[in-house]
C-alpha positions in Angstrom: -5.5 -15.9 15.0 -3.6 -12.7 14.1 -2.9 -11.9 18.0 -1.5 -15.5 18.4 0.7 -15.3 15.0 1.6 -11.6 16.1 3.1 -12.8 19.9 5.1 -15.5 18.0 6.5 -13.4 15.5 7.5 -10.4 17.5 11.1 -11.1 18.7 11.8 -11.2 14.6 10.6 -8.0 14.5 12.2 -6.4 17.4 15.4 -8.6 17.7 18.1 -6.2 15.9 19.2 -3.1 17.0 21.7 -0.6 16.4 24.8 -0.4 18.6 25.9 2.9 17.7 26.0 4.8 21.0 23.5 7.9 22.1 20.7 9.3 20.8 23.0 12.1 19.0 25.9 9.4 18.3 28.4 9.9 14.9 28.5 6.2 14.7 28.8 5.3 10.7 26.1 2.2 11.6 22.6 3.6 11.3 19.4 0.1 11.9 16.6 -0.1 10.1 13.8 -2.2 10.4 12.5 -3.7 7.2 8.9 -4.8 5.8 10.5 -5.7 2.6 11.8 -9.4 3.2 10.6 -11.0 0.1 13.3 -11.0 -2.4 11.8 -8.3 -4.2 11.7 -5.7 -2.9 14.8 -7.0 -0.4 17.2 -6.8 -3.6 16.4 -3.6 -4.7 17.0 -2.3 -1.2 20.1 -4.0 -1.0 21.2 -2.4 -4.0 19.8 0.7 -2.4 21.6 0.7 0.7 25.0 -0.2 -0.7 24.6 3.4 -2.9 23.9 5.1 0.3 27.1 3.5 2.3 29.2 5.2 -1.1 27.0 8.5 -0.9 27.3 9.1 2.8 29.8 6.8 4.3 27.2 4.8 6.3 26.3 1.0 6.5 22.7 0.3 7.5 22.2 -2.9 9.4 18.7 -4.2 8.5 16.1 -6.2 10.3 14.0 -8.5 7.5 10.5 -8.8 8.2 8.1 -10.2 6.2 4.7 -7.5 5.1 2.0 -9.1 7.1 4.3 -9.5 10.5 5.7 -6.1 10.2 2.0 -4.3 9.8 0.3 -6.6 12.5 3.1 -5.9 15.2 4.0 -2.4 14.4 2.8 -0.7 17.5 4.4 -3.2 20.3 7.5 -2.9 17.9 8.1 0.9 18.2 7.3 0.5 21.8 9.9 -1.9 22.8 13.1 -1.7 21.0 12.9 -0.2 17.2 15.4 0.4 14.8 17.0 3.7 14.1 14.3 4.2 10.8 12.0 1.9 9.8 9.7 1.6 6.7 6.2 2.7 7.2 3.4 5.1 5.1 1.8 8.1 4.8 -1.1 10.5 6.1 -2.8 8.7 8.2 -0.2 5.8 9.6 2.4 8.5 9.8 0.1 10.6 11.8 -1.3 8.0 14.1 2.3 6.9 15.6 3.2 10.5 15.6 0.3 11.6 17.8 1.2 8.5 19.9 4.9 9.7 20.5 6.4 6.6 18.8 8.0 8.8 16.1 11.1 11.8 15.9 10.0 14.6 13.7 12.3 14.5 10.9 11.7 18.6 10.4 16.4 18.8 9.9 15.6 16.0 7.0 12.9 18.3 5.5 15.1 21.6 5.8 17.5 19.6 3.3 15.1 17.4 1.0 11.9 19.9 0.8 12.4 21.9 -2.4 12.3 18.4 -4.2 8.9 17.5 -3.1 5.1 18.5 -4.1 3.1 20.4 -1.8 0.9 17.2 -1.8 3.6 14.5 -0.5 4.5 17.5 1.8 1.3 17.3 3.5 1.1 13.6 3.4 4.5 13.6 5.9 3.2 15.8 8.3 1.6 15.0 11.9 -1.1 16.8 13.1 1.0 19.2 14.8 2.1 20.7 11.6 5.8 19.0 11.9 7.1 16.7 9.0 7.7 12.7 10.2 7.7 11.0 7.4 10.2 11.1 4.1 8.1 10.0 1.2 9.9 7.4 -1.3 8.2 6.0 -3.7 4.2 5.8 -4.6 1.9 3.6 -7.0 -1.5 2.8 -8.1 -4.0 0.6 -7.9 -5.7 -0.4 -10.8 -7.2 -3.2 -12.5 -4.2 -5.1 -14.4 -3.8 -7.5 -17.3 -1.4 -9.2 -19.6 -1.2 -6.9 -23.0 -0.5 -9.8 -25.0 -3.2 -12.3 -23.9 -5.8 -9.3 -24.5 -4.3 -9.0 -28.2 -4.9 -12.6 -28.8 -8.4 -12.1 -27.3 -9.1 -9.5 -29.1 -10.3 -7.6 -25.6 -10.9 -3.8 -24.8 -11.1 -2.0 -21.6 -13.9 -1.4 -20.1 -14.5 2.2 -18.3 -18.0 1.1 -17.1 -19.2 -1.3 -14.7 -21.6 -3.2 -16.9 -18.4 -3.0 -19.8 -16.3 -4.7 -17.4 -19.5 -7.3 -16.2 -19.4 -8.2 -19.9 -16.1 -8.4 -20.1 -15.9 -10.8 -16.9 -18.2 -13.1 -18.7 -17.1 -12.9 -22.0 -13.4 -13.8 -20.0 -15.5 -16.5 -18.5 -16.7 -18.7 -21.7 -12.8 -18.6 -23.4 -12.0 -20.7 -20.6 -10.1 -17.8 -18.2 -10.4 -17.3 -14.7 -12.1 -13.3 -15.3 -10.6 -11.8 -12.2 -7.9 -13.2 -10.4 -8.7 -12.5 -7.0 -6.9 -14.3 -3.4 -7.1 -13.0 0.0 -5.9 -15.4 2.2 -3.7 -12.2 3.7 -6.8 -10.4 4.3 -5.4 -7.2 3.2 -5.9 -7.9 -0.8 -9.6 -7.3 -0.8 -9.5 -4.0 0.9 -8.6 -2.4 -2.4 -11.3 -3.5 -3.9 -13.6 -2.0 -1.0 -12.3 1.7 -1.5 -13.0 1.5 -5.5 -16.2 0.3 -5.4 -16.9 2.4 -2.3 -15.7 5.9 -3.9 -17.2 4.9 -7.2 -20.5 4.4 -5.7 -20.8 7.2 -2.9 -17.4 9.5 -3.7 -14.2 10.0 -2.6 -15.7 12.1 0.4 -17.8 9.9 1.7 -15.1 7.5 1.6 -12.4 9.4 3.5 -15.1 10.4 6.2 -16.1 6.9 6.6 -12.6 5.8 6.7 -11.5 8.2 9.0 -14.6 9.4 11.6 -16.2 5.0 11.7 -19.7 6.8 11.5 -21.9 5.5 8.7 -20.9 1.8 8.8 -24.7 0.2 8.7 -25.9 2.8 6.4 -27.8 1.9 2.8 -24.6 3.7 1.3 -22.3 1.1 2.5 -24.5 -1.5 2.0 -24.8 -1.0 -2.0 -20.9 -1.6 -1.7 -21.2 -5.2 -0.6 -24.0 -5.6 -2.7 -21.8 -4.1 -5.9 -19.2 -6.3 -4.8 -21.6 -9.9 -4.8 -21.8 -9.2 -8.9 -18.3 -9.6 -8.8 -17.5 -13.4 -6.5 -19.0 -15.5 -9.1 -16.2 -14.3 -11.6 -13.2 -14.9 -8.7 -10.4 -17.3 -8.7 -11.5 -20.7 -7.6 -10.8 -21.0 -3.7 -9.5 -17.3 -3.8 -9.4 -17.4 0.2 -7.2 -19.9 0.3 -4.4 -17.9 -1.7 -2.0 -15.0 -1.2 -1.7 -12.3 -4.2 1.6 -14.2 -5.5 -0.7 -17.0 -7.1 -2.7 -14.8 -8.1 -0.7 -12.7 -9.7 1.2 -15.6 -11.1 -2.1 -16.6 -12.8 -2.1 -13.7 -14.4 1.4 -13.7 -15.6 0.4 -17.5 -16.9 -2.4 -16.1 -19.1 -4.9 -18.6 -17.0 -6.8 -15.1 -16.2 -7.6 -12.3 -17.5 -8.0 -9.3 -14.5 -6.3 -8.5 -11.1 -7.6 -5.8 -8.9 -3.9 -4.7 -7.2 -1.1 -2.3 -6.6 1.8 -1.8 -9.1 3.7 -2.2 -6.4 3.0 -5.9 -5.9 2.2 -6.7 -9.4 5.3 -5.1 -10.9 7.1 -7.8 -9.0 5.9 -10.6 -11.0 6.1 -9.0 -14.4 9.5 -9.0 -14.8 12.6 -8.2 -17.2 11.2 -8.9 -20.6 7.6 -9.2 -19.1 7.9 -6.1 -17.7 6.1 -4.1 -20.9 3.6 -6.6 -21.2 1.8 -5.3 -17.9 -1.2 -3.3 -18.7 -3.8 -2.0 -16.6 -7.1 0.3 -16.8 -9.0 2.5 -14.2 -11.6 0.8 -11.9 -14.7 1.0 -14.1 -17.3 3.9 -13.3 -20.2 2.9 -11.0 -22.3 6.4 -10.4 -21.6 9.1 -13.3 -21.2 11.2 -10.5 -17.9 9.8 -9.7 -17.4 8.6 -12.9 -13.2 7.3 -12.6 -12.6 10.6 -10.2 -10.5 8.8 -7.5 -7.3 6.8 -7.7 -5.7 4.8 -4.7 -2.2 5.5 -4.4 -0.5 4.7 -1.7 2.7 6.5 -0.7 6.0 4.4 1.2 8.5 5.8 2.9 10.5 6.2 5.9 10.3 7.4 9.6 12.6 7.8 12.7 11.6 6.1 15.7 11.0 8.1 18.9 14.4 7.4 20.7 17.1 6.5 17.8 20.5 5.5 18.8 21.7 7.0 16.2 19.9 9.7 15.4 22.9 12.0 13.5 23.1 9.2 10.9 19.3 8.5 11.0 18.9 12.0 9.5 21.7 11.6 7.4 20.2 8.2 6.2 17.0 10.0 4.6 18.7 13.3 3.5 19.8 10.6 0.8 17.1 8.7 0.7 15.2 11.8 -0.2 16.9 12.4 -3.6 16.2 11.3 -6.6 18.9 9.8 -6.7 18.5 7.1 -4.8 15.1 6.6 -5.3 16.6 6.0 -9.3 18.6 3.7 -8.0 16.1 1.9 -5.9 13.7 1.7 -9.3 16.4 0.2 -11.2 15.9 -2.8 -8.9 12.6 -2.4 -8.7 10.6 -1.6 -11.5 7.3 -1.8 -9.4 6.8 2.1 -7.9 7.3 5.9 -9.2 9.6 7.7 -7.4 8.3 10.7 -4.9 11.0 13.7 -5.7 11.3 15.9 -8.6 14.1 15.4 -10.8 14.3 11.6 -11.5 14.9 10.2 -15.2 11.5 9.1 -16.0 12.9 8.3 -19.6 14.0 5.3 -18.1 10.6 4.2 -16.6 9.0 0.7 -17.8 5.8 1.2 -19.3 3.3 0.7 -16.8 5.5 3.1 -14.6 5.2 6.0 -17.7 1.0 4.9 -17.5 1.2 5.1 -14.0 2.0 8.6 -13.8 -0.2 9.4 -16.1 -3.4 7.6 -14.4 -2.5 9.1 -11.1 -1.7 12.8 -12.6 -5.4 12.4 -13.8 -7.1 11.7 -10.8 -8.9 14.2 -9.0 -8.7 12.8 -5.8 -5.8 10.3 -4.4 -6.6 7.9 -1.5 -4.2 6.0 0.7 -5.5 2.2 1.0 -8.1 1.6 3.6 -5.1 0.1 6.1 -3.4 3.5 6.1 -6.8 5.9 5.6 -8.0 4.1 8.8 -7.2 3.7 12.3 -4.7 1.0 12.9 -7.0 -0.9 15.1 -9.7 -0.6 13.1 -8.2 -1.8 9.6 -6.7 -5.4 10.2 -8.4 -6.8 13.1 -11.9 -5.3 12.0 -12.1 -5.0 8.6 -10.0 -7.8 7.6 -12.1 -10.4 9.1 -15.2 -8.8 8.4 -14.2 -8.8 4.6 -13.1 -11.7 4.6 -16.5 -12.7 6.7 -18.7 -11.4 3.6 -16.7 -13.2 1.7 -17.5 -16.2 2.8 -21.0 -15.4 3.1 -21.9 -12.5 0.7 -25.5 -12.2 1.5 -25.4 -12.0 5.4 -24.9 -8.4 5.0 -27.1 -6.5 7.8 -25.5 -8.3 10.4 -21.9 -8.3 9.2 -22.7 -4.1 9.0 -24.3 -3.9 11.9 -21.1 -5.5 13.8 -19.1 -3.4 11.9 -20.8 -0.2 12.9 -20.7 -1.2 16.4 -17.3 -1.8 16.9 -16.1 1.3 14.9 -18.4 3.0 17.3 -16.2 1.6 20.2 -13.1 2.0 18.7 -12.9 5.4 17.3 -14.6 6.9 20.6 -12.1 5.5 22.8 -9.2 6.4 19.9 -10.5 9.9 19.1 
C-alpha cells in the first residue's frame, strides 16, 4: 500500500526545481523541498523565509509536501531531481544519505555557524566520515501530554511510575475520558511509544543497539515490550487505527481525554494562542528502576544540501542564516511547537511547555532520535510500521509477529551494512 501511494505521489515531490544556473551559480533563487505542507508548520516557514530574503537577499522557491509523502519517497527523490536544500534529520537519517552520496557536506556552513552550536548537535550533523551534512534547527520532546486545566478540574497528578499511570488510566476511565488518546492510522505515531517502553524496560543501550545493528528482534527483551504495551490498548482511543494524530490531538485539546503519547512538535500545533499555556506534559513513567525516567526522545530537524545543487553559493548562504538564532527566533514566533538548536536565542519569550521542554530534555541522561531516524530507512516504515500496526491489531500474536521481524532485519541490515 505504501509503495503504490509512494509511485503516485512522487512527481509532487520531485516536480520543482531551481533554475538558478551551475552548481557554483550567484543566482539570488536558492529551492527547497519541503515536508512542512500543513499549515502549520507551512506559515511559520513562510514567515521564515521572507526574513531570510531581507537577511541575505535571496528568495527560496519551495516545494510543499505533505510529512508521510516526503519520508516514504525520500530516497527516489534525492536521486532524481532534488531541490537545492531540503528538510530532513539528524544522526542516523543524515548519515544514511551521506554514506549513500545523496548529500553535499555543508563543512563552509559549519566554518560560519559552529561556535553557536553544542558539541552534541555537532555530532548529530556529521556523516561517518567525520564531515558536517546537516544544519540542526530546531529539536523537541516527546512526552506524555495533557490539558493543565482539565487535570485541575480532575483533581489529577502525574504519575512517574508505570502502575501510577495504570491507575491513573483507569481512574481517567470511570470520569467518562478516553485515558490515552492514541491514533495511528499514519503508522509512524506508535513508534514513540515503542522506544519509551523499550528504553524503560531494557535501557537506552539496548535500545540504540537494537535500533541500529537489527540483532535481538525475537529476544524475551523485546518481547516484555509488546507485552508492556497490551496493558496499555484497553485504555486507547476508540478505533485509534483508523485516525491520524490531528484527532487525536484535537481530543485532547476538547478535554474528551485525558493523555497523548507525542512530540511537542506536533502537539504544539494544536494548543494554540491562548491554549498555548494550558499544554502540560510529564516524563514516560518508569518501568525498571534501573532506567528509572533516564532517556528522553528528542528528535532534532534540520536542513541538508543535496548532492548536486544548482545553486550551491546560495544553498550555503541559505543555512549560514538558518543557522542563527535568529532565524530560528523567528521561525518560533510562528511556531510555538520546537526549541531552537543555537545558543543565543531569547528563551524569555518561550511558551510554557517550550521553558518545560528544556528543562525535561536538559535532564535526561540519554537523548534518542525517534525509531524512524535511529533506524535504517528501509527498516523503519515498511517493517516496523506494519508490524506495529500488525500487533496492534492482534496484541497477543506476538512470537510470530517477532519472529518476522527478526528475520527480515536479519536480511535487511546484512545486505545494508
Amino acid at each position: 500500500m505504501l509503495a503504490t501511494a509512494g509511485v503516485a505521489a512522487l512527481p509532487s515531490l520531485a516536480g520543482c526545481s531551481s533554475s538558478s544556473s551551475g552548481g557554483g551559480g550567484s543566482s539570488s533563487t536558492v529551492s527547497f523541498g519541503s515536508n512542512a505542507a500543513v499549515p502549520e508548520p507551512k506559515g511559520a516557514y513562510q514567515s521564515l523565509f521572507a526574513a531570510a530574503k531581507k537577511a541575505t537577499g535571496l528568495t527560496v522557491e519551495v516545494n510543499w509536501v505533505d510529512h508521510n509523502t516526503f519520508q516514504q519517497n525520500i530516497t527516489t527523490y534525492l536521486q532524481g531531481n532534488p531541490q537545492d536544500v531540503f528538510n530532513w534529520f539528524a544522526g542516523e537519517r543524515c548519515q544514511y544519505f551521506a554514506a549513500q552520496g545523496l548529500a553535499s557536506n555543508v563543512d563552509d556552513v559549519w566554518s560560519v555557524i559552529g561556535g553557536s552550536y553544542s558539541d552534541a548537535m555537532k555530532a548529530q550533523s556529521k556523516g561517518a566520515d567525520g564531515h558536517y551534512y546537516f544544519v540542526p534547527f530546531d529539536y523537541y520532546p516527546w512526552a506524555v501530554f495533557y490539558s493543565k486545566s482539565l487535570w485541575s478540574a480532575k483533581g489529577y497528578s502525574a504519575p512517574s511510575t508505570w502502575d501510577e499511570f495504570i491507575t491513573l488510566a483507569q481512574k481517567m476511565k470511570t470520569d467518562g475520558l478516553i485515558p490515552l488518546a492514541f491514533t495511528d492510522k499514519d503508522g509512524w505515531p506508535a513508534m514513540g511509544t515503542f522506544d519509551y517502553l523499550n528504553m524503560r524496560l531494557n535501557g537506552y543501550q539496548f535500545h540504540i543497539d537494537l535500533m541500529r545493528t537489527g540483532q535481538g528482534w525475537n529476544s524475551s527483551q523485546v518481547a516484555a515490550v509488546f507485552d508492556q504495551w497490551r496493558q496499555l490498548i484497553p485504555y486507547y482511543s476508540p478505533g485509534f487505527l483508523g485516525l491520524t494524530w490531528q484527532e487525536g490531538a484535537a481530543q485532547l485539546l476538547n478535554k474528551q481525554a485525558g493523555m497523548m503519547v507525542l512530540g511537542l512538535d506536533q502537539i504544539g500545533t494544536i494548543f494554540t494562542g491562548a491554549k498555548a499555556d494550558d499544554l502540560g506534559f510529564f516524563p514516560f513513567p518508569e518501568i525498571n528502576p534501573t532506567y528509572g525516567q533516564d532517556s528522553v526522545e528528542a528528535p532534532i530537524d534540520g536542513f541538508m544540501v543535496c548532492k548536486s545543487p544548482k545553486n550551491r553559493t546560495g544553498a550555503v548562504k541559505l543555512l549560514e542564516y538558518l543557522g542563527t538564532a535568529g532565524a530560528q527566533q523567528t521561525w518560533l514566533g510562528s511556531n510555538p511547537a520546537d526549541i531552537a538548536t543555537a545558543s543565543g536565542v531569547d528563551t524569555t519569550k518561550y511558551t510554557a511547555p517550550q521553558t518545560a521542554a528544556i528543562s525535561l530534555i536538559n535532564s535526561a541522561k540519554n537523548l534518542s532520535q525517534f525509531m524512524d531516524r535511529d533506524t535504517l530507512p528501509s527498516f523503519a516504515d515498511p517493517v516496523m510500521l506494519p508490524a506495529i500496526q500488525q500487533f496492534l491489531s492482534s496484541p497477543n500474536n506476538v512470537s510470530s509477529l517477532l519472529s518476522g521481524i527478526d528475520a527480515q532485519a536479519k536480511t535487511i541490515f546484512s545486505t545494508t551494512g
